[in-house]
DSSP file (Angstrom, degrees, kcal/mol; ACC not computed):
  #  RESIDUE AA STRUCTURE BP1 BP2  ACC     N-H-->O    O-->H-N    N-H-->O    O-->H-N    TCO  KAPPA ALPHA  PHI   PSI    X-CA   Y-CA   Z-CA
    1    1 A X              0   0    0      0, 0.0     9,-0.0     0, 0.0    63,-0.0   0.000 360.0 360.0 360.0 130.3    0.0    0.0    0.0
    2    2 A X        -     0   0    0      1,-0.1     8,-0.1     4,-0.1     0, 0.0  -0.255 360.0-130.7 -66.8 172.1    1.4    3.5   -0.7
    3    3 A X  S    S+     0   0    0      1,-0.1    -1,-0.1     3,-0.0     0, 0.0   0.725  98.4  53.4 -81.0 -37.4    1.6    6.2    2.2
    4    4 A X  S    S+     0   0    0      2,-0.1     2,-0.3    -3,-0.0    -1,-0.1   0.329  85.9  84.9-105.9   7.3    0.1    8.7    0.7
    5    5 A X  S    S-     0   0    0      1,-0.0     2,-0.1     4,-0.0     3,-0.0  -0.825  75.8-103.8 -94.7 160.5   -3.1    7.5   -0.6
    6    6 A X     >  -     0   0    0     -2,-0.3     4,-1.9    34,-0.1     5,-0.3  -0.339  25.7-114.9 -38.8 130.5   -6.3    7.4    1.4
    7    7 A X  H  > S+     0   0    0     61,-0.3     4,-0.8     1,-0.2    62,-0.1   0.982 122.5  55.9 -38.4 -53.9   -7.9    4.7    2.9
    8    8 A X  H >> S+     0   0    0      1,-0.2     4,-4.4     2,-0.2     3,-1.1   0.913 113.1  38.7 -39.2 -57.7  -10.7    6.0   -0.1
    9    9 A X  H 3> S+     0   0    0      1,-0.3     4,-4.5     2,-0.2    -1,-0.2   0.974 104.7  62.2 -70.2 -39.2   -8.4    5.7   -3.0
   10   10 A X  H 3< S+     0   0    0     -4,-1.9    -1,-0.3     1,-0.2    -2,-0.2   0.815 112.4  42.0 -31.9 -30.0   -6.8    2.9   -1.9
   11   11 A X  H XX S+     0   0    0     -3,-1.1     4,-4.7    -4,-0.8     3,-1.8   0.897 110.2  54.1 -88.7 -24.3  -10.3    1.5   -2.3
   12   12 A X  H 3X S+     0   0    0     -4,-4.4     4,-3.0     1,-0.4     5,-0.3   0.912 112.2  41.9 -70.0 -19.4  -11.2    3.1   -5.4
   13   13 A X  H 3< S+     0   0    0     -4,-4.5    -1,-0.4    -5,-0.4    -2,-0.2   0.362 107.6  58.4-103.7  24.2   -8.1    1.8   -7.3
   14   14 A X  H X4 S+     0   0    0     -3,-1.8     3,-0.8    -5,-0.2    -1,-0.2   0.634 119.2  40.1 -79.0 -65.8   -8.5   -1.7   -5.7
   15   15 A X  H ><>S+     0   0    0     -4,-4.7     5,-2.2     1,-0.3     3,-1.6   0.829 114.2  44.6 -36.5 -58.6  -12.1   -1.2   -7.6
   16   16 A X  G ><5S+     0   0    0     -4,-3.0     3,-0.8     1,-0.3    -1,-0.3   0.628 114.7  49.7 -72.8 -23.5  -11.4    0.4  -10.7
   17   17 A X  G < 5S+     0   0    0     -3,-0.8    -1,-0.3    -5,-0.3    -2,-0.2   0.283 110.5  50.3 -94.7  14.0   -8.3   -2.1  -11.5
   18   18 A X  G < 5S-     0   0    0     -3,-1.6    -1,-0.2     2,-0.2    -2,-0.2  -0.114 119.4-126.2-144.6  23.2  -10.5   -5.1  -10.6
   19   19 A X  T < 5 +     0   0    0     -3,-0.8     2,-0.3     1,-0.1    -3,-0.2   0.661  60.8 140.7  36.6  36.5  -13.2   -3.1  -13.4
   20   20 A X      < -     0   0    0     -5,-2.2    -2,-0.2     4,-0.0     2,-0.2  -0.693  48.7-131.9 -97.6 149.1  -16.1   -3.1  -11.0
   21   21 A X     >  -     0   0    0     -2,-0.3     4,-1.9     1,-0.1     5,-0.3  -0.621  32.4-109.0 -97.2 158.9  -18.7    0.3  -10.7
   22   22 A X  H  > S+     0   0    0      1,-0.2     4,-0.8     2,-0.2     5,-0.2   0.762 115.1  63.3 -75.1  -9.4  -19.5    1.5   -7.3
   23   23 A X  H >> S+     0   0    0      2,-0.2     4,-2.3     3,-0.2     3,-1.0   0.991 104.7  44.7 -62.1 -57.1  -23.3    0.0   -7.7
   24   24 A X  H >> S+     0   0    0      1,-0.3     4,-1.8     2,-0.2     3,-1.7   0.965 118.4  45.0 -84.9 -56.5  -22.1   -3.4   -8.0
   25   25 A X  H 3< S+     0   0    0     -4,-1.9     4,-0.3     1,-0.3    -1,-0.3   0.740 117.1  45.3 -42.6 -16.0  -19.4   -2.9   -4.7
   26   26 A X  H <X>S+     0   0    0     -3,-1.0     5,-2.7    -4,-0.8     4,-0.6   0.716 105.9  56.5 -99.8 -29.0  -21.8   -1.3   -2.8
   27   27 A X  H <<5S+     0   0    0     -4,-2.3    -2,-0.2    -3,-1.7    -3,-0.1   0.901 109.2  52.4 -74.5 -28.3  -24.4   -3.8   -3.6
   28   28 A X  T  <5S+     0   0    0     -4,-1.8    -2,-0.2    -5,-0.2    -1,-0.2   0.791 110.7  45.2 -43.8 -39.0  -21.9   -6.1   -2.2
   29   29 A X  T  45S-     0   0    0     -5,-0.4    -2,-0.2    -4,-0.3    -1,-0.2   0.532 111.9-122.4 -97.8 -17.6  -21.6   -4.2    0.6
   30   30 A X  T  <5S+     0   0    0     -4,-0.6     2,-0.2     1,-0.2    -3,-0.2   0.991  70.5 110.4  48.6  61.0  -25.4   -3.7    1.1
   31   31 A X  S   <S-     0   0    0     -5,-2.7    -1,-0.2    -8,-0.2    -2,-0.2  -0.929  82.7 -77.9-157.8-170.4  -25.3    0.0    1.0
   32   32 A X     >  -     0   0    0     -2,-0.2     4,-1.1     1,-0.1     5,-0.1  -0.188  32.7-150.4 -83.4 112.2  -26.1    3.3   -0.8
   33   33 A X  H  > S+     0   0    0      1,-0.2     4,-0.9     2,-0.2    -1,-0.1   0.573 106.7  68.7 -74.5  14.6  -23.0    3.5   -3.8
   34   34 A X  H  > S+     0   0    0      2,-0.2     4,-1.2     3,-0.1    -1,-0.2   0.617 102.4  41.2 -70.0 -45.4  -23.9    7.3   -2.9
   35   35 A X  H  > S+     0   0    0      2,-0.2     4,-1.1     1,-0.1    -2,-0.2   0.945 113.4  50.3 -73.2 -39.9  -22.1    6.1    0.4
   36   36 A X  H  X S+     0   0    0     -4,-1.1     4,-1.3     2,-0.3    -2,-0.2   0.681 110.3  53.5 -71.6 -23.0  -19.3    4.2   -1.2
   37   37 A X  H  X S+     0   0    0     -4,-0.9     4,-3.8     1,-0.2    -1,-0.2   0.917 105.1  47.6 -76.7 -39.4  -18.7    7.0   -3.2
   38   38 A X  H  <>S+     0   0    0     -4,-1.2     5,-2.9     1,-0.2     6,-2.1   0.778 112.3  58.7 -68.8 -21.7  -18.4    9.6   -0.4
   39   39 A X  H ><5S+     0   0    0     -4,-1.1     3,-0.6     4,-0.2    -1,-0.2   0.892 106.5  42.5 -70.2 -34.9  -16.0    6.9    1.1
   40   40 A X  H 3<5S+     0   0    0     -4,-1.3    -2,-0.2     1,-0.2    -3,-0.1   0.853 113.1  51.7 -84.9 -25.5  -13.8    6.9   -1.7
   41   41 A X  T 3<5S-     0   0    0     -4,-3.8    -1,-0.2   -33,-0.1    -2,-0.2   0.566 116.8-120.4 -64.4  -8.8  -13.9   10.8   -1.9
   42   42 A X  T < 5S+     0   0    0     -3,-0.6    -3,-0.2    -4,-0.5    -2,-0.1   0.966  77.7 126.2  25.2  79.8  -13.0   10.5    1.7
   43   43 A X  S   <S+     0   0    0     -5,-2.9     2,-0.2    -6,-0.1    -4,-0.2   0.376  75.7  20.5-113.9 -19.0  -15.9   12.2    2.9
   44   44 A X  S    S-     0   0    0     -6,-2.1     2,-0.3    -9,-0.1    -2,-0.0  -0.542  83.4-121.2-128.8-156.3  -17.1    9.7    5.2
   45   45 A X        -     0   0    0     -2,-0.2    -6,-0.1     1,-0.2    -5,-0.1  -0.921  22.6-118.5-153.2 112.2  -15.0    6.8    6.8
   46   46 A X        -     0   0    0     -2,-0.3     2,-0.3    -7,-0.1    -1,-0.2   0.295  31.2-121.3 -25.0 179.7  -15.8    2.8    6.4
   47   47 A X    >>  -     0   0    0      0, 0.0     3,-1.2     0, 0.0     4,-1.2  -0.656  36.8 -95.6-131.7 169.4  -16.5    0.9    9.8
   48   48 A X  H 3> S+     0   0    0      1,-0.3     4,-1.0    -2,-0.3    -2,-0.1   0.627 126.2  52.2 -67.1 -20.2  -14.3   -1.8   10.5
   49   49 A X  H 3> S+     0   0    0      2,-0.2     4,-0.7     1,-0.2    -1,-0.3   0.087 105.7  56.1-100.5  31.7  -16.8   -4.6    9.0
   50   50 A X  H <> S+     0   0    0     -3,-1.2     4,-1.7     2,-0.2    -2,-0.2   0.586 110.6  46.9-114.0 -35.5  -17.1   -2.5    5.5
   51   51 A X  H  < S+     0   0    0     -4,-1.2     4,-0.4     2,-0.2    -2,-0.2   0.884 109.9  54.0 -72.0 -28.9  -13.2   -2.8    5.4
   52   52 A X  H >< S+     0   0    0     -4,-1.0     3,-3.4     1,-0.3     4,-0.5   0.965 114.5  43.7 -44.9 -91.1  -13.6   -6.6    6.3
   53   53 A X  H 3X S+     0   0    0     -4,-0.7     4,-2.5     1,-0.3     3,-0.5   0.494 107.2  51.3 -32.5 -37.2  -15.8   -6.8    3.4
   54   54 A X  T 3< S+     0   0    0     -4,-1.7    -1,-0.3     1,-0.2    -2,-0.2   0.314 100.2  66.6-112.0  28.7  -14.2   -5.0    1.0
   55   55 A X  T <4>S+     0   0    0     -3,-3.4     5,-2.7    -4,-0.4    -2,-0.2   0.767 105.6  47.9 -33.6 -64.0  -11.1   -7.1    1.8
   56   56 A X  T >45S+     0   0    0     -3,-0.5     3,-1.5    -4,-0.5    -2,-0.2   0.904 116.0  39.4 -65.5 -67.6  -13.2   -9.9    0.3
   57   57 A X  T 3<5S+     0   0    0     -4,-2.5    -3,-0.2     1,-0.3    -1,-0.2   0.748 120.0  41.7 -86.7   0.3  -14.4   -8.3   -2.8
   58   58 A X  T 3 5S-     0   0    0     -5,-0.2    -1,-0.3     2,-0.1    -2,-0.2   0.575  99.8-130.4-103.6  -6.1  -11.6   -6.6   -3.7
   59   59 A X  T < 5 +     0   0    0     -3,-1.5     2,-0.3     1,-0.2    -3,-0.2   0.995  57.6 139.1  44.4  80.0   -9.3   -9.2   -3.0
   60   60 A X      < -     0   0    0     -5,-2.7     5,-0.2    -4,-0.0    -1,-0.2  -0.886  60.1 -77.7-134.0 117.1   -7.0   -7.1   -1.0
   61   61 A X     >  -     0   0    0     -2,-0.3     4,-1.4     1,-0.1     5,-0.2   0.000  24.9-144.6 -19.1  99.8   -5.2   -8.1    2.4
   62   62 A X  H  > S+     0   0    0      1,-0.3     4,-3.6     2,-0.2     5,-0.1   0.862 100.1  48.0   4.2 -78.4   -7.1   -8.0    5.3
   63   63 A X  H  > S+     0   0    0      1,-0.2     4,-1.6     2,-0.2     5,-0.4   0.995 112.4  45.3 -44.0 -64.2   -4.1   -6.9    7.2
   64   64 A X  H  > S+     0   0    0      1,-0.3     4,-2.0     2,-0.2     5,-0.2   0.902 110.4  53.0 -47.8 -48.6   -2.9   -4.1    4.9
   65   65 A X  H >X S+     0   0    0     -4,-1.4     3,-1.6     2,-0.2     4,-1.5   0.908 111.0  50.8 -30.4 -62.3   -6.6   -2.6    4.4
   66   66 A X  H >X S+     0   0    0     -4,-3.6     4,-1.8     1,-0.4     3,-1.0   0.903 111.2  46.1 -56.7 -64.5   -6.9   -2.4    8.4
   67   67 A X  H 3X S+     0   0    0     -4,-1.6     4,-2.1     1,-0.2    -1,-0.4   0.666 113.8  49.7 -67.1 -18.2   -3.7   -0.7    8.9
   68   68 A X  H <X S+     0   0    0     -4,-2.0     4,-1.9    -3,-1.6   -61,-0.3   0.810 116.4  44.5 -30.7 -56.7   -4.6    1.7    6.0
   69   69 A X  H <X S+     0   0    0     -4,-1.5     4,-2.8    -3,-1.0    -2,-0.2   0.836 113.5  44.8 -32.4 -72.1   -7.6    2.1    7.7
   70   70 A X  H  X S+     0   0    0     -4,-1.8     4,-2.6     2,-0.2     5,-0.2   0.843 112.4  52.7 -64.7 -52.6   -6.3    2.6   11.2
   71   71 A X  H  X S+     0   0    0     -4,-2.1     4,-6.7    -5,-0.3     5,-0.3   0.997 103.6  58.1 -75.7 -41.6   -3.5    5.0   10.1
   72   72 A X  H  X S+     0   0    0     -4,-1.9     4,-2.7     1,-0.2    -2,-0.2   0.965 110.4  44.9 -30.7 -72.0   -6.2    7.4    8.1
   73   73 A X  H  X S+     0   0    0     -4,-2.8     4,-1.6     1,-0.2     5,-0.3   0.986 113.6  50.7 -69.7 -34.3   -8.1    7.8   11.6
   74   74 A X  H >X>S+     0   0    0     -4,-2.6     4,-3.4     1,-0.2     3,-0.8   0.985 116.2  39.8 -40.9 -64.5   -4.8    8.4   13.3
   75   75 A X  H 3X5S+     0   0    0     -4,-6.7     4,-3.3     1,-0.2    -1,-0.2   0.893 114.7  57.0 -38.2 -60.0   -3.8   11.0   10.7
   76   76 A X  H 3<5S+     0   0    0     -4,-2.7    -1,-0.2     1,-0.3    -2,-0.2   0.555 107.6  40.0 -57.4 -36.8   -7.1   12.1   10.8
   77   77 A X  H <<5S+     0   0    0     -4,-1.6     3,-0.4    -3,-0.8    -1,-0.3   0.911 126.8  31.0 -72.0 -54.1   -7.5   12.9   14.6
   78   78 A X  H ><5S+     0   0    0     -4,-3.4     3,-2.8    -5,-0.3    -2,-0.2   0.796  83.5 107.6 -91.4  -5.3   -4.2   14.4   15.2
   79   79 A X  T 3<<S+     0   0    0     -4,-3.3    -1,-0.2    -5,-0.5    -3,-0.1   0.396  85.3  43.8 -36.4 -26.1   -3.3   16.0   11.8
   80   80 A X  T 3  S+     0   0    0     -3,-0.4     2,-0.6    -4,-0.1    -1,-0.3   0.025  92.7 121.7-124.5  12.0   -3.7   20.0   12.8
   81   81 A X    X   -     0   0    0     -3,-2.8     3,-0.7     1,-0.2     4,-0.1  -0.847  66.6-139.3 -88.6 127.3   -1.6   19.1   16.7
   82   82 A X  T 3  S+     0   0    0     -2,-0.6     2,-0.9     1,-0.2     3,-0.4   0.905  99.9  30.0 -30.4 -50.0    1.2   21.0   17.1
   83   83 A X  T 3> S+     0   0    0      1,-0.3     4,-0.6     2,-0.1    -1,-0.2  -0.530  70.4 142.0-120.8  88.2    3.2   17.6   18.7
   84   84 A X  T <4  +     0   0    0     -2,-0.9    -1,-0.3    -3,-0.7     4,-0.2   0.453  65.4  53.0 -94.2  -1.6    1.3   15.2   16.8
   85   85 A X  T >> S+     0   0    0     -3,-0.4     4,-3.2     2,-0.1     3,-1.1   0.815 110.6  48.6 -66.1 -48.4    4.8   12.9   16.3
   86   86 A X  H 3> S+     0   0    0      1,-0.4     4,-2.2     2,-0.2     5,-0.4   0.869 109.2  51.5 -85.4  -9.0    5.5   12.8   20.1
   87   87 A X  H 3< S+     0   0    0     -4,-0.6     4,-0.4     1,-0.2    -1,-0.4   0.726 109.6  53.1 -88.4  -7.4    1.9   11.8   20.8
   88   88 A X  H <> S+     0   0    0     -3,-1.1     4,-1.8    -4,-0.2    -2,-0.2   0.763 105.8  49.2 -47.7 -47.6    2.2    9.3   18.5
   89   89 A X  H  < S+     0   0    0     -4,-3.2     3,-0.5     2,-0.2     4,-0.3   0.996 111.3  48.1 -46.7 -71.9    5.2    7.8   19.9
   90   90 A X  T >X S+     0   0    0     -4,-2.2     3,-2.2     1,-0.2     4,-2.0   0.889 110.7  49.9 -59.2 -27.1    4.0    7.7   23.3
   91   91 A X  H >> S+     0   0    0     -4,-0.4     4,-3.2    -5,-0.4     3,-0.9   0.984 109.4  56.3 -62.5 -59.4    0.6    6.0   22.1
   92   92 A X  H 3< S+     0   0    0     -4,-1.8     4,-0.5    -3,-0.5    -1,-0.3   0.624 111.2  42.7   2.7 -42.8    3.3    3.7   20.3
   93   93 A X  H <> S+     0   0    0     -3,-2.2     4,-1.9    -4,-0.3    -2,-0.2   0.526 113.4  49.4-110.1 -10.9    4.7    3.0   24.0
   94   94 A X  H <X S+     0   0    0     -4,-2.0     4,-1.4    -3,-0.9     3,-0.4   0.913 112.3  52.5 -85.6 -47.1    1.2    2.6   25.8
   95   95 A X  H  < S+     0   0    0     -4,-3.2    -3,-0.2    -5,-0.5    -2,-0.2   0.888 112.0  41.2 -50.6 -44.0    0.4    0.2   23.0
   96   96 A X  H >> S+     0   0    0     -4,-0.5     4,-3.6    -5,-0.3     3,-1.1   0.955 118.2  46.7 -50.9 -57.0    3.4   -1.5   23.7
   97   97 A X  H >X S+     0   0    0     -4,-1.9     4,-2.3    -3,-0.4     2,-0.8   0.971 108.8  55.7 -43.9 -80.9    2.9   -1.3   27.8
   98   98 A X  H 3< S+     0   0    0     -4,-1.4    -1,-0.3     1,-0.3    -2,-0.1  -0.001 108.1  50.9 -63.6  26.5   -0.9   -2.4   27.5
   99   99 A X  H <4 S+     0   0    0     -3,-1.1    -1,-0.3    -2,-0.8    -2,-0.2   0.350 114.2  50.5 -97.5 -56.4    0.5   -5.9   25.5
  100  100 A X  H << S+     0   0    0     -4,-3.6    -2,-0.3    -3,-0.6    -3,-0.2   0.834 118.1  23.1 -88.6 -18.5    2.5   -6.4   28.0
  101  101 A X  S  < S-     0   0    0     -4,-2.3    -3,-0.2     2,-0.1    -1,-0.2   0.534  97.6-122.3-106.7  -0.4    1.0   -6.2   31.4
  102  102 A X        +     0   0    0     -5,-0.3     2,-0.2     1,-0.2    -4,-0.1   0.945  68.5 141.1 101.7  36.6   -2.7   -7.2   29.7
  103  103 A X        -     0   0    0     -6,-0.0     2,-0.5     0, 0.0    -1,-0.2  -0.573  50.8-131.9-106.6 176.4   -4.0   -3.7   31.3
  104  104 A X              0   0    0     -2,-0.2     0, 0.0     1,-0.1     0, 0.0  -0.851 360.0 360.0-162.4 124.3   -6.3   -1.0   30.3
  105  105 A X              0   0    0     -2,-0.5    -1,-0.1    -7,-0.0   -11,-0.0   0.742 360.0 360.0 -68.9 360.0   -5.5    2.6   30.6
């Protein structure tokens, strides 16, 4: 996956290279291609079972989608904080923490 695409484009060029129209993915997905399109415009944001799904029909990794996914709402939350690296790290070192003692901040 590149770095600098969108969860959205990512999907749309999954789509478009696999020569499908957003009706028939979205009827796959059993919603509104009016929604799939505002997902790929990244106007709205998948839920976790939409990326599940379009895993499946796009035949894309599971894994890679998620973290695609996952890093988009990162960006997404902290993009306009001044120390949006170092609160990344440390969320990076609770993540770590909360693996290892099985705790919850």
């Amino acid at each position: 996956m590149e770095i600098n695409k969108s969860i959205g484009q990512i999907i749309r060029d999954f789509r478009e290279h696999k020569e499908l129209l957003v009706r028939q993915v979205a009827a796959l997905l059993e919603v509104d291609p009016s929604l799939l399109s505002k997902i790929e415009r990244g106007d709205k944001r998948p839920t976790r079972e939409q990326i599940r799904l379009l895993a499946k029909i796009l035949e894309i990794d599971e894994k890679e989608l998620t973290i695609a996914y996952l890093s988009d709402r990162l960006v997404y939350e902290v993009r306009d904080e001044n120390f949006a690296m170092e609160a990344i790290k440390v969320a990076e070192q609770k993540i770590e923490y909360l693996k290892r003692s099985n705790t919850v901040v």
